[in-house]
PASEVEX-476944 format. One line per 8 residues: number of its first residue (from 1); their letters; for each residue z, x, y of N, C-alpha, C. Coordinates in pm, whole numbers, padded with zeros to 5 digits. Last residue first. Example, Ala and Ser with C-alpha at 12.3 -4.5 7.8 and 13.67 -1.06 7.14 Angstrom:
// PASEVEX-476944
2) sa) 00708:01285:-00225:00714:01367:-00106:00787:01290:00003; 00780:01319:-00569:00780:01230:-00450:00780:01320:-00330
//
This chain:
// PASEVEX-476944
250) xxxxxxxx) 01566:00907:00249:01543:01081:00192:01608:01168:00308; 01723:00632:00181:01701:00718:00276:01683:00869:00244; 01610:00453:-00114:01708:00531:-00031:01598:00610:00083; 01627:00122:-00164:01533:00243:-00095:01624:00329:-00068; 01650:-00034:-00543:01746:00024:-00351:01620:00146:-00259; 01417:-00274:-00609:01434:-00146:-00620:01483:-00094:-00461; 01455:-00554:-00757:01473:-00519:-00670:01492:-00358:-00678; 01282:-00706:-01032:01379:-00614:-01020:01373:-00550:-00882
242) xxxxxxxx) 01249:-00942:-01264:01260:-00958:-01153:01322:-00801:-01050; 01033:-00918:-01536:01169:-00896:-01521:01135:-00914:-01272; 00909:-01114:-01789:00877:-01042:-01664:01026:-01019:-01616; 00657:-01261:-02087:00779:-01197:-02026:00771:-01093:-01925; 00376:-01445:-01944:00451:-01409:-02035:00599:-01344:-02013; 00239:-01535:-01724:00325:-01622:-01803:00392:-01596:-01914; 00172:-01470:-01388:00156:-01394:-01493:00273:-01514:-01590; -00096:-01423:-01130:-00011:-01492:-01204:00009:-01454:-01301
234) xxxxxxxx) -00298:-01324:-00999:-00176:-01310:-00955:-00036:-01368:-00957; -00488:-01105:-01154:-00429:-01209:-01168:-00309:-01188:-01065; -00762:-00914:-00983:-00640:-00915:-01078:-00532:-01025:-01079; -01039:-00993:-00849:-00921:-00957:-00848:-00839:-00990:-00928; -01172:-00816:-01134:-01093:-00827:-01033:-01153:-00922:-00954; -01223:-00704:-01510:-01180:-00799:-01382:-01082:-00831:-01286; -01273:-00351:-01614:-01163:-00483:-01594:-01197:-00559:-01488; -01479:-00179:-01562:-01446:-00315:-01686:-01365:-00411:-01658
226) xxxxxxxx) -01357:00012:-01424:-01451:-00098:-01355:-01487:-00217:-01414; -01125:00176:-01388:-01180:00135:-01493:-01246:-00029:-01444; -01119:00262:-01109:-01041:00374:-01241:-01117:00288:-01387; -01212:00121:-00948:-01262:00221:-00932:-01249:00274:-01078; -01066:-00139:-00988:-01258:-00134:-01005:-01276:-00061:-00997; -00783:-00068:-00971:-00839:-00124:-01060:-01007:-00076:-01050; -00826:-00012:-00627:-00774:00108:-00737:-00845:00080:-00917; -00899:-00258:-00567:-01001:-00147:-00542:-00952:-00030:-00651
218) xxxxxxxx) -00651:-00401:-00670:-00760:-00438:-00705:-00923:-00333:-00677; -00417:-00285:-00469:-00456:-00236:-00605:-00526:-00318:-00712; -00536:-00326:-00252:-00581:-00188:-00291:-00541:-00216:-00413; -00525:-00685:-00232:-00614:-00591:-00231:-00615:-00447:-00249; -00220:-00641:-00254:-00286:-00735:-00387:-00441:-00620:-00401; -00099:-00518:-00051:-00064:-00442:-00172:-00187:-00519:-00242; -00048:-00622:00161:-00183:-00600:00138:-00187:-00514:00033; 00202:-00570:00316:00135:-00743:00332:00015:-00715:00252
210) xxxxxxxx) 00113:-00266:00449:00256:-00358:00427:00181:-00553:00431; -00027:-00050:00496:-00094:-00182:00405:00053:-00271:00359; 00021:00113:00629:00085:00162:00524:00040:-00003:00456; -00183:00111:00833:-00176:00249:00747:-00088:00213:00613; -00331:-00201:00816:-00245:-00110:00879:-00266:00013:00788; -00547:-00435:00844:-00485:-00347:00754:-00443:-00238:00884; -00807:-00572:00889:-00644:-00650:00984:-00541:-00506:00923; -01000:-00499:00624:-01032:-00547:00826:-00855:-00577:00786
202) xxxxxxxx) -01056:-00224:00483:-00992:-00301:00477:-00961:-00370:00588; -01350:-00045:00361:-01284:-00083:00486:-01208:-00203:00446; -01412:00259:00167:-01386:00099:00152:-01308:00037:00275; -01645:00516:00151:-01524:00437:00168:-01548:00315:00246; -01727:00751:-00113:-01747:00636:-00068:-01630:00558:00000; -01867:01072:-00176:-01744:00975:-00141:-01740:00874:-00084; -02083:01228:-00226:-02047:01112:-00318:-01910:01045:-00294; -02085:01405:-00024:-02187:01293:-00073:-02151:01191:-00133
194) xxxxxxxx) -01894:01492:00180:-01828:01503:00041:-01960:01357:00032; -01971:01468:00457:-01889:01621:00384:-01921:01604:00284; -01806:01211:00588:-02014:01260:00491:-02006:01432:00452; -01593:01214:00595:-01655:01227:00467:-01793:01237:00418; -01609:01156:00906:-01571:01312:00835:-01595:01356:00703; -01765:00924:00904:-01795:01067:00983:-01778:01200:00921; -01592:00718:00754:-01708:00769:00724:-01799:00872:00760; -01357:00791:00965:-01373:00847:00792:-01491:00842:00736
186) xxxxxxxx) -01485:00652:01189:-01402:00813:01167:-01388:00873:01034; -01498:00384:01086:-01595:00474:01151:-01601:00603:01129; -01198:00304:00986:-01324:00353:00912:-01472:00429:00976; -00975:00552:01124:-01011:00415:01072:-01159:00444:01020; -00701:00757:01117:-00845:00773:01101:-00858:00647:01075; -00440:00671:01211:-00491:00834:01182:-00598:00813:01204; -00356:00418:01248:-00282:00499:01305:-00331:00615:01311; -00586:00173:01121:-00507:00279:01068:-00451:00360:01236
178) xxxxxxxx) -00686:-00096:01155:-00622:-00007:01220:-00523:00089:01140; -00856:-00121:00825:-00954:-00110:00991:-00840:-00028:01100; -00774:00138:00604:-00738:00034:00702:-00816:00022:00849; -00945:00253:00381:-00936:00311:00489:-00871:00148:00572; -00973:00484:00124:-00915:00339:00136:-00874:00334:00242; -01195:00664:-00041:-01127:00612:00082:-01112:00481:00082; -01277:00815:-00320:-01319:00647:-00297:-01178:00666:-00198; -01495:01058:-00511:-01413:01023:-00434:-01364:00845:-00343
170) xxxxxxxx) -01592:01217:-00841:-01572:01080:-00744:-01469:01088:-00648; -01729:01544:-00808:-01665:01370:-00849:-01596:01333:-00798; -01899:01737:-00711:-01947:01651:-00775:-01840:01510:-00824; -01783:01986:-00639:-01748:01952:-00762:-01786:01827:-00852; -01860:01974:-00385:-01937:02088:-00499:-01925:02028:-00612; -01674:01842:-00219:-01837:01753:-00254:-01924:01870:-00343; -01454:01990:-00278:-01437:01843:-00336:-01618:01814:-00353; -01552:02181:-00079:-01461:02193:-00258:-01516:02065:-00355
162) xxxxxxxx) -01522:02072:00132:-01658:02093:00118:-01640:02114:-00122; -01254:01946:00186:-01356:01875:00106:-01494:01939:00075; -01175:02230:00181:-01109:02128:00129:-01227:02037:00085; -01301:02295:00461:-01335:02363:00321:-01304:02285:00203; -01197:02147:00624:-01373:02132:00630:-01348:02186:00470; -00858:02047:00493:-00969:02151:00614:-01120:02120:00563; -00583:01872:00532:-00693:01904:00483:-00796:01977:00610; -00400:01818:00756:-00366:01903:00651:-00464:01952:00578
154) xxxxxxxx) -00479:01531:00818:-00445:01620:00960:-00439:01757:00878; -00642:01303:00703:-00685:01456:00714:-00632:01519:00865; -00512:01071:00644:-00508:01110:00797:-00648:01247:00807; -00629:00791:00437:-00619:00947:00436:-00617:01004:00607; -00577:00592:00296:-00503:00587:00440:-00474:00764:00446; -00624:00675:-00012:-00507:00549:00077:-00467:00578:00190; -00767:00792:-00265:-00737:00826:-00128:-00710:00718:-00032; -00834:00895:-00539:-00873:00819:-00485:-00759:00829:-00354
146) xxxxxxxx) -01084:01095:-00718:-00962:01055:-00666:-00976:00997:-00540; -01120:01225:-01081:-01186:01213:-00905:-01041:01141:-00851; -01038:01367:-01262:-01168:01324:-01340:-01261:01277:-01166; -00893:01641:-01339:-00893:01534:-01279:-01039:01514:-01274; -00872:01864:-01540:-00812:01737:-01560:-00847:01630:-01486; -00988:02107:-01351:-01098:02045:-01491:-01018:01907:-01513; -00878:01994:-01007:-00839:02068:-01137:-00904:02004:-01256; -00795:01949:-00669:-00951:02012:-00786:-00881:02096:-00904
138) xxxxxxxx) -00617:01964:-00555:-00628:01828:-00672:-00758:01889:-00771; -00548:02040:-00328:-00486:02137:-00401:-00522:02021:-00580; -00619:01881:-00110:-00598:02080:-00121:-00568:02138:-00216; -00655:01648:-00160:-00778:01702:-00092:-00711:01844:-00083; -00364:01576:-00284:-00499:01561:-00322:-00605:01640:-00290; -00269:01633:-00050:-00238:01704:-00160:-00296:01721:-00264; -00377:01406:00165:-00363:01564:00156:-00346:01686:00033; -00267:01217:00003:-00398:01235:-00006:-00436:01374:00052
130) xxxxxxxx) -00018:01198:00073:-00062:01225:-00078:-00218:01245:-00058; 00027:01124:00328:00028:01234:00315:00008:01300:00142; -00185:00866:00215:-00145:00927:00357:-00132:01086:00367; -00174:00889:-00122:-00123:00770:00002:-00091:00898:00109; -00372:00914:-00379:-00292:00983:-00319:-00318:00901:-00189; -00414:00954:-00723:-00420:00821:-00637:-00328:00933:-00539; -00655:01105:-00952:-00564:01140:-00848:-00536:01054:-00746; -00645:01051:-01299:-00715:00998:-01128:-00601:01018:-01066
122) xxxxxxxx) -00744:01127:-01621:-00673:01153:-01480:-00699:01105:-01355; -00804:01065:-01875:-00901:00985:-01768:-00830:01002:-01651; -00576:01028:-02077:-00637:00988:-02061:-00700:00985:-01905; -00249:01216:-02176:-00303:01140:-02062:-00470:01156:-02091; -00110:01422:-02332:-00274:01384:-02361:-00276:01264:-02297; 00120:01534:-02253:00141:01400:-02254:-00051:01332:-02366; 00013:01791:-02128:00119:01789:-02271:00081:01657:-02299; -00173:01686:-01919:-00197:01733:-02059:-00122:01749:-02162
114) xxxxxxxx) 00047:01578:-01731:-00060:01489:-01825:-00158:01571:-01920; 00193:01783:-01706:00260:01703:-01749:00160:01599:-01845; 00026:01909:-01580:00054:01979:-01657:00072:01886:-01746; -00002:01742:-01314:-00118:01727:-01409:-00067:01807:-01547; 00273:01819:-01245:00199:01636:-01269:00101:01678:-01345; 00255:02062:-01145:00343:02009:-01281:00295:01890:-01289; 00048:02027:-00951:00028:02112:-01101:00101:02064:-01169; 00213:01950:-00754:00075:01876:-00790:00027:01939:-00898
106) xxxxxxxx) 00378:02127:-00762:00424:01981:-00725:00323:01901:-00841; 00229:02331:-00634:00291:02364:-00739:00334:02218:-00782; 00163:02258:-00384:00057:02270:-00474:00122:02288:-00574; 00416:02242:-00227:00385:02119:-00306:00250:02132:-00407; 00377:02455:-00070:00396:02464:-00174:00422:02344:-00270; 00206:02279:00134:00222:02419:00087:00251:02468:-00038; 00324:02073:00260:00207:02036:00217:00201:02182:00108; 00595:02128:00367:00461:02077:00510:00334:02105:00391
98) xxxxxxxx) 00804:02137:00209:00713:02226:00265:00573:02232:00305; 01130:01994:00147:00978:01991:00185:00897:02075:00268; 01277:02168:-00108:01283:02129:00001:01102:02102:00042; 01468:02131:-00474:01368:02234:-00317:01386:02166:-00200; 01432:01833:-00678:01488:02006:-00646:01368:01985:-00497; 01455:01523:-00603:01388:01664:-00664:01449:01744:-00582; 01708:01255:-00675:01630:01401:-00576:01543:01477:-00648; 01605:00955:-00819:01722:01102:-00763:01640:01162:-00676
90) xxxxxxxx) 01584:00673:-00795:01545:00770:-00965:01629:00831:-00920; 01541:00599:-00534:01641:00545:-00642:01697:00631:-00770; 01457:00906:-00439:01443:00778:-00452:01564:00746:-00521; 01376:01244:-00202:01500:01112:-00319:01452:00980:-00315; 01215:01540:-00213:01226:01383:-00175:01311:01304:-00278; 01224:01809:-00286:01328:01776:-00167:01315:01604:-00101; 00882:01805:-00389:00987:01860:-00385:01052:01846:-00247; 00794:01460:-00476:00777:01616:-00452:00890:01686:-00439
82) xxxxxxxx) 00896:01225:-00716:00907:01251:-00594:00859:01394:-00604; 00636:01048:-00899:00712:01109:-00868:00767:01174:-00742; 00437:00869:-01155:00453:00888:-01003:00607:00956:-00982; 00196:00717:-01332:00298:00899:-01352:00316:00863:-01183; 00090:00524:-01547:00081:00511:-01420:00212:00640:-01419; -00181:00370:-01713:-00095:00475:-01724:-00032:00496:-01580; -00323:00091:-01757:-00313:00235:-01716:-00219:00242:-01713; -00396:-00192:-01830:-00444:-00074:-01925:-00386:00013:-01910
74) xxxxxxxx) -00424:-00423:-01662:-00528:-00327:-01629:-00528:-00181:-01747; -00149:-00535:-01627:-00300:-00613:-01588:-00395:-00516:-01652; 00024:-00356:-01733:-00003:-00440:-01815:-00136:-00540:-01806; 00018:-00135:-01565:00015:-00128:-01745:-00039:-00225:-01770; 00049:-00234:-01353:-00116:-00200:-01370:-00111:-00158:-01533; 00290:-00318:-01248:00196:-00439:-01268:00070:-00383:-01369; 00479:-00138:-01160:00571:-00221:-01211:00391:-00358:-01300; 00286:00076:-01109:00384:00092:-01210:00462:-00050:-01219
66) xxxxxxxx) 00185:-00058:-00827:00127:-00029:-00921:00187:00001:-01065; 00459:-00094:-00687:00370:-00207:-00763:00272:-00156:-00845; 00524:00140:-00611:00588:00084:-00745:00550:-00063:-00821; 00279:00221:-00483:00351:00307:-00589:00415:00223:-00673; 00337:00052:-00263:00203:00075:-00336:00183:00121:-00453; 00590:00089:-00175:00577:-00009:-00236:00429:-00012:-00291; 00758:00403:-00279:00694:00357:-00147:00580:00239:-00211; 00905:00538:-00485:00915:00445:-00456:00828:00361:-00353
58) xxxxxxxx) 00840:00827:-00492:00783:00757:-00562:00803:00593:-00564; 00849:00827:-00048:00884:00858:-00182:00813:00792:-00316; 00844:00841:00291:00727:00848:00162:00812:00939:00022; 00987:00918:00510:01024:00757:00447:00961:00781:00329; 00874:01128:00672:00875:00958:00716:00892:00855:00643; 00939:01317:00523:00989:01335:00615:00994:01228:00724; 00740:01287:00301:00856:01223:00277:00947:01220:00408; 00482:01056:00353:00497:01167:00384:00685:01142:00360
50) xxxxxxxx) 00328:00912:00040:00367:00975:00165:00486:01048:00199; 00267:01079:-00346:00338:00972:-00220:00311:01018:-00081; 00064:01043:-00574:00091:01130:-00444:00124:01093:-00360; 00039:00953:-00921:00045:00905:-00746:00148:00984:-00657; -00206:00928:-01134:-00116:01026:-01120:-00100:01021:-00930; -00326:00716:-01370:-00285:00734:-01203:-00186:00847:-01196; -00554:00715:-01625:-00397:00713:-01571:-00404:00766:-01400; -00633:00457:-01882:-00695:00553:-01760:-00517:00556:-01753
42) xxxxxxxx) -00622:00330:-02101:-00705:00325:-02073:-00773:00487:-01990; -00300:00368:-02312:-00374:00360:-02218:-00536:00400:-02189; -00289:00189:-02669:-00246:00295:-02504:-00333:00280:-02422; -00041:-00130:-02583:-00211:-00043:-02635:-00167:00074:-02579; 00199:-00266:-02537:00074:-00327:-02672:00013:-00203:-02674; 00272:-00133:-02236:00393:-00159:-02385:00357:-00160:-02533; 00112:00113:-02117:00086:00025:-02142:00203:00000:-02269; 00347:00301:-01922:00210:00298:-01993:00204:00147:-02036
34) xxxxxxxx) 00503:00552:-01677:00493:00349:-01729:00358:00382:-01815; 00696:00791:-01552:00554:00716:-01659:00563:00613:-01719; 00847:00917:-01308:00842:00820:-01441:00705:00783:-01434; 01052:01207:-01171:00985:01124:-01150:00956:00998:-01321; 01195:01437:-01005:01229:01324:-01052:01094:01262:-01070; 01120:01828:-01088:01107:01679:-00998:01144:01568:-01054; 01294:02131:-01036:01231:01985:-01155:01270:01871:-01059; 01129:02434:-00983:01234:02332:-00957:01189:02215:-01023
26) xxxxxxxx) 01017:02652:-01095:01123:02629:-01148:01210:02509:-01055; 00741:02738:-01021:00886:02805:-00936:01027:02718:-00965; 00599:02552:-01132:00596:02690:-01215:00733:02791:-01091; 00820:02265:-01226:00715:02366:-01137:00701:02520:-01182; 00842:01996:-01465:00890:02123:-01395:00799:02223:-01344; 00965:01707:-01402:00849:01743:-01411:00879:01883:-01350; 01099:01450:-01584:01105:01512:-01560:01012:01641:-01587; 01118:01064:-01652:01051:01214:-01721:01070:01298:-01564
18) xxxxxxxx) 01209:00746:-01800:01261:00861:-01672:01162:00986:-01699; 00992:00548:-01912:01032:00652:-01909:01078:00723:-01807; 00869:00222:-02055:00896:00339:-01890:00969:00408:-01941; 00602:00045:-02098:00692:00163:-02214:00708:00230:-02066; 00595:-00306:-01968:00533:-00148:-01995:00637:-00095:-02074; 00576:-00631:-01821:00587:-00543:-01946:00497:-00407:-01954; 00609:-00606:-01444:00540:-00704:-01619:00553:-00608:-01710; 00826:-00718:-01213:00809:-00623:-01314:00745:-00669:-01430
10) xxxxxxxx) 00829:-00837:-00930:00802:-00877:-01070:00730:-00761:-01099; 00842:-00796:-00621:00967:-00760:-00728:00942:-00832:-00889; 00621:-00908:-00518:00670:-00746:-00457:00774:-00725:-00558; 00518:-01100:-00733:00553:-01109:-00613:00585:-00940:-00624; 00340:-01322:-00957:00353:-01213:-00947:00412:-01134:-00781; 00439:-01619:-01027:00359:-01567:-00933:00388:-01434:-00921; 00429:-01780:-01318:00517:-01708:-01258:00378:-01671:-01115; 00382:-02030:-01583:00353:-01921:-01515:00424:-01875:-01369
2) xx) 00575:-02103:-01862:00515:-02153:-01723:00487:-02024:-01664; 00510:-02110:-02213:00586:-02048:-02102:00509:-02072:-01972
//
């Protein structure tokens, strides 16, 4: 079989699942778990979209490349979903969006979800305004550390991470030279907070890394399971599906 170039719409072989994720205030989120199709999984991503009130759903293309590619390059598990009152293709979640707040409940049914599930090796991947949600409300015995995509910290507080640098694990910024919020100077400033958080400068990169999917999710890869070789193929020759995913407007 001839090899293929892995592009923004090649889907490589996983076990996907619609799943549905319920809050302890009873609203149920849309969301899906890709695993590995051959093995189980290695590690798992549990991904904290942007902001939905600007477009940020489980769909937002960092998100669905990772689920459409990282089962199968890389082993993992990949759980991503909308919060509450965001629509994708999948559907709506219940509720409405609440400026970061009660989305702590959001961020519980995900991890809940990965203990029923016995998920492997939790990592909190969180984009922009996911990384907020992350940094307030992610410190839980399940999560193993987390990783952080164009973190603004407009939502997170001194305390937030002071939390995070007690708890001792891993943190890893993914910081676009022009980011719109914080670039890397500025994040290495505010994260000396948190000792053990290390961040990664991406030169020409924007906030939402549109054109630059290959590189984060090759940093995502070396962080969550460092065994695997990167950068990650960007070819693939076995069976692959081509699949355009509709954006809806939230």
């Amino acid at each position: 079989m001839s090899s293929v170039h892995i592009g923004g719409n090649t889907c490589l072989p996983a076990r996907r699942e619609p799943v549905t994720l319920t809050t302890a205030d009873g609203l149920r989120l849309v969301g899906e778990l890709a695993v590995p199709a051959d093995r189980p999984p290695v590690a798992t991503l549990v991904c904290l979209h942007p902001l939905p009130t600007h477009g940020g759903m489980m769909d937002s293309h960092l998100y669905r490349k990772a689920a459409f590619r990282l089962p199968a390059l890389a082993g993992l598990a990949v759980l991503r979903f909308n919060t509450r009152g965001t629509a994708s293709e999948a559907g709506r979640s219940d509720g409405a969006f609440a400026e970061g707040v009660d989305e702590r409940l959001d961020v519980a049914a995900a991890l809940d979800f990965c203990r029923t599930r016995s998920l492997p090796d939790v990592w909190l991947l969180g984009w922009s305004f996911g990384t907020e949600l992350t940094l307030m409300h992610g410190l839980d015995p399940l999560v193993h550390g987390a990783i952080l995509v164009s973190p603004p910290l407009k939502r997170a507080t001194q305390s937030d991470l002071e939390s995070w640098a007690a708890s001792g694990k891993p943190v890893v910024c993914l910081v676009p030279e022009l980011d719109d919020y914080l670039r890397p100077a500025e994040a290495r400033a505010r994260f000396a907070t948190i000792p053990q958080a290390k961040v990664i400068d991406f030169p020409g990169a924007k906030h939402l890394f549109v054109g630059a999917a290959e590189p984060v999710l090759d940093a995502i890869v070396a962080t969550v399971t460092p065994d695997t070789p990167t950068p990650l193929p960007r070819s693939w020759s076995g069976d692959h599906e081509n699949i355009k995913v509709k954006i809806v407007d939230g």
